[in-house]
N, C-alpha and C positions, 0 to 999 in steps of 0.2 A: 736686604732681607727685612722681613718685620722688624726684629727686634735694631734696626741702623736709629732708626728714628728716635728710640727710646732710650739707645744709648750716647746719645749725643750731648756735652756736657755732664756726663754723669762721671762716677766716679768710679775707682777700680774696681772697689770690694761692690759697689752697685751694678756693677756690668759684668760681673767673673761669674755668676749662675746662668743669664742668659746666651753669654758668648758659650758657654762650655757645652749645653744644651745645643746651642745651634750647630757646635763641632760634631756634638756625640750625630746631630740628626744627620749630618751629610754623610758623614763617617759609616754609618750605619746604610742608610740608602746605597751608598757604592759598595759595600761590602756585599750588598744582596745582590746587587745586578749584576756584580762580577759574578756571585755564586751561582746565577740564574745564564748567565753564559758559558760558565765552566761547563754546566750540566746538558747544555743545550750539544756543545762540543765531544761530550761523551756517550751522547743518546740521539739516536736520530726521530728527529723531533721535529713534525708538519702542522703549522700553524694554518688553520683553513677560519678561522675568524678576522675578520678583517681589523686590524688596530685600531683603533680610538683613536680620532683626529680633532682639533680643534683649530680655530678661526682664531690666527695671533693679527692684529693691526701693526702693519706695517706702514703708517702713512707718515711722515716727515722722516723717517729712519735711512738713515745712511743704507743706499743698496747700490748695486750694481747687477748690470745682465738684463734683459728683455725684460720689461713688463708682463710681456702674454708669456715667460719662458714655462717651459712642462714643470719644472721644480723651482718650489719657494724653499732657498733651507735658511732659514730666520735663527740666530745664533746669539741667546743670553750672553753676554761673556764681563770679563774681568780682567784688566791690563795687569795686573800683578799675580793671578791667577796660575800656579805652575804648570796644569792640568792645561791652561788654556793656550799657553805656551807651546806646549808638545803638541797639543791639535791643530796649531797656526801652523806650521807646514802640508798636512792632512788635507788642512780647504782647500789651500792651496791648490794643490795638486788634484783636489776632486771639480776644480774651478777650472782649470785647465781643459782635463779628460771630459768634460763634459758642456767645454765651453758653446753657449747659443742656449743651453738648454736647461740652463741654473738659472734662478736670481738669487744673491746672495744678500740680506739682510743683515744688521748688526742693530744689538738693542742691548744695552746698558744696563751689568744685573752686580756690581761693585760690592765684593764682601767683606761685611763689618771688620773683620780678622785682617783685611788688607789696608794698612791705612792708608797708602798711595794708591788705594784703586778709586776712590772716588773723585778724589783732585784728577786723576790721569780719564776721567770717564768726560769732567766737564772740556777740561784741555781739548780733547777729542772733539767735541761740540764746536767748542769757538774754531776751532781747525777747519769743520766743515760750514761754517759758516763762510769760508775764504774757499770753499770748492778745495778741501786740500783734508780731505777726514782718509782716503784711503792710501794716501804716502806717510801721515801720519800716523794712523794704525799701524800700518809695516811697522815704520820706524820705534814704534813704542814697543812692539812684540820681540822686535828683533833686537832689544836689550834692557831686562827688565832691573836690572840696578841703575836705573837714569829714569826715576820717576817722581824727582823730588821736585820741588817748584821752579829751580833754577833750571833743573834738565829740561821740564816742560816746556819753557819758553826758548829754551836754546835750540831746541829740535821743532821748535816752531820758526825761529829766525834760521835756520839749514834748509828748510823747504822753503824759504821765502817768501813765506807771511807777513803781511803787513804788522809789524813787531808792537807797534803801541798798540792797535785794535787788538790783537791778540792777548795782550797782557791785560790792557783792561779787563775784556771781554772776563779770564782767567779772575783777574782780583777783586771782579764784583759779582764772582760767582753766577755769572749770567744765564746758565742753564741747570744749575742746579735745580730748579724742578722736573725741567728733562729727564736727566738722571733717576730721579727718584721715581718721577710716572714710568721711566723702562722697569725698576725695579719692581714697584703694585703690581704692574703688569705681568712680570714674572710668575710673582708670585702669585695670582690667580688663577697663571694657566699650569701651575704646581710643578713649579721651578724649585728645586731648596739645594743647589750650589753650581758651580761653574766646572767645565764649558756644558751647557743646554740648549740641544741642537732639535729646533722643530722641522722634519722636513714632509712639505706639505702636511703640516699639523701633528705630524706621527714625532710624539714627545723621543727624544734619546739623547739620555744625560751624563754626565760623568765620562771618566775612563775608558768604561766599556761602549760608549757611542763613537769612543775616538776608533776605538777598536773596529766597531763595525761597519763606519765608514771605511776603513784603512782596506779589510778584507773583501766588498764588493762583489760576495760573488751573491747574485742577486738578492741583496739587501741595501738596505742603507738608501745611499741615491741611485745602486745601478737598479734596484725593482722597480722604484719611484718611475724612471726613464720607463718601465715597459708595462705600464699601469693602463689601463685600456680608457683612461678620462680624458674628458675635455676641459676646457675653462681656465684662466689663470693658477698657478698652484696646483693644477691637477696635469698630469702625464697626455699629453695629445696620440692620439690613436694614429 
C-alpha cells in the first residue's frame, strides 16, 4: 500500500493514524461491495453497461496456462492474507473447471498490517527464480502460521531448492523492489486490500469477489468464457 513505504522504520505512535486509516479504508470498501451484492441478491437487477476494464502488465509475473488462453484472471494477493486464504481453494477449483482456457497470473500486493507478508512475497520470488514459485505458493497458502524466516527457508529446502541460493537470495532481500513495483502497480489500478482479482481487466476485490467466482452462474470467469472477443485476455468466439 502507499502508506508500506512510509511506515518503514517509523515508529508506533508515527504509524497508528495511517495504518488505522488504511484499516478503516478497506474495511469500508468491503462493507459496500457486500452491501451492493446483498442488494443485487434481493432485486433482479440487469446490468447492460459493459464494466470498466483495464490493461494490468503481466510480464515477468509468475503465471500459468496458455499465453493466447480466452481469460487473463491476474490476482493482487498477500500470503498472510486470511481472505486470501479462503480464496486459494476457489482458483483452485475455477483453474481446474476451466482448464486450456484460464491464465492465471500472480502479482504481489503485501499489507502493511501483515508483517510476514512481505518477507513471504520475496521468499516467493527467489522460489521462482528456481522454477519452483507454484509448489511454493501452495505450500505457503496451505499453512499460514509458518511464515516466519526460518519456516520460509525450510519450505524452501522441502521443495528442493537449491538451500544456499535461496537463503541468500531471501537475506539480501533480492527482489524487494519486485515486491513493491507489484504493489505501485496495485495501487494504480485501484487495488486498496487483498484478495484483488482482475479478470480480463474487470476489477473484483475482496470477500465478495471470492463470492462471485464461487457462484458462476454467468459471472465472474463463467461470462468471461462466453464473451464474444478475440485476442489474448479476451473470450474467443
Amino acid at each position: 500500500m502507499r502508506t508500506s513505504r512510509a511506515c518503514r522504520g517509523a515508529s508506533l505512535e508515527q504509524v497508528r493514524v495511517p495504518i488505522r486509516n488504511l484499516l478503516t479504508q478497506q474495511r469500508s470498501a468491503v462493507a459496500y461491495q457486500t452491501f451492493v451484492e446483498q442488494l443485487k441478491l434481493k432485486t433482479a437487477v440487469r446490468i447492460s453497461l459493459e464494466p470498466p476494464r483495464q490493461k494490468i502488465a503481466t510480464a515477468d509475473s509468475p503465471a500459468q496456462g496458455p499465453a493466447n488462453a480466452a481469460i487473463e484472471l491476474v490476482e493482487f494477493s498477500d500470503f498472510q492474507c486470511p481472505f486470501c486464504y479462503r480464496s486459494f481453494p476457489t482458483v483452485k477449483q475455477s483453474w481446474r473447471r476451466y482448464s486450456g482456457k484460464v491464465r492465471f497470473v500472480y502479482r504481489n500486493y503485501p499489507l502493511p498490517n501483515h508483517p510476514n507478508a512481505r518477507p513471504a512475497a520475496e521468499a516467493a520470488q527467489c522460489a521462482n527464480e528456481q522454477g519452483k514459485f507454484w509448489p511454493y505458493h501452495d505450500r505457503l497458502f496451505a499453512d499460514q502460521s509458518k511464515l516466519g524466516d526460518a519456516d520460509l527457508k525450510a519450505s524452501a529446502a522441502a521443495l528442493g531448492l537449491d538451500a544456499g541460493r535461496f537463503n541468500a537470495c531471501v537475506d539480501t532481500h533480492k527482489y524487494q523492489a519486485r515486491v513493491e513495483a507489484d504493489t505501485k502497480a496495485g495501487n494504480e489500478a485501484g487495488v486498496n486490500g487483498t484478495p484483488a482479482f482482475f479478470i480480463n481487466g474487470r476489477l473484483l476485490s475482496g470477500a465478495p469477489a471470492v463470492r462471485r467466482i464461487q457462484e458462476d452462474n454467468r459471472r465472474g470467469i463463467g461470462e468471461e468464457v462466453e464473451r464474444p472477443f478475440q485476442g489474448r485476455g479476451l473470450a474467443k468466439k
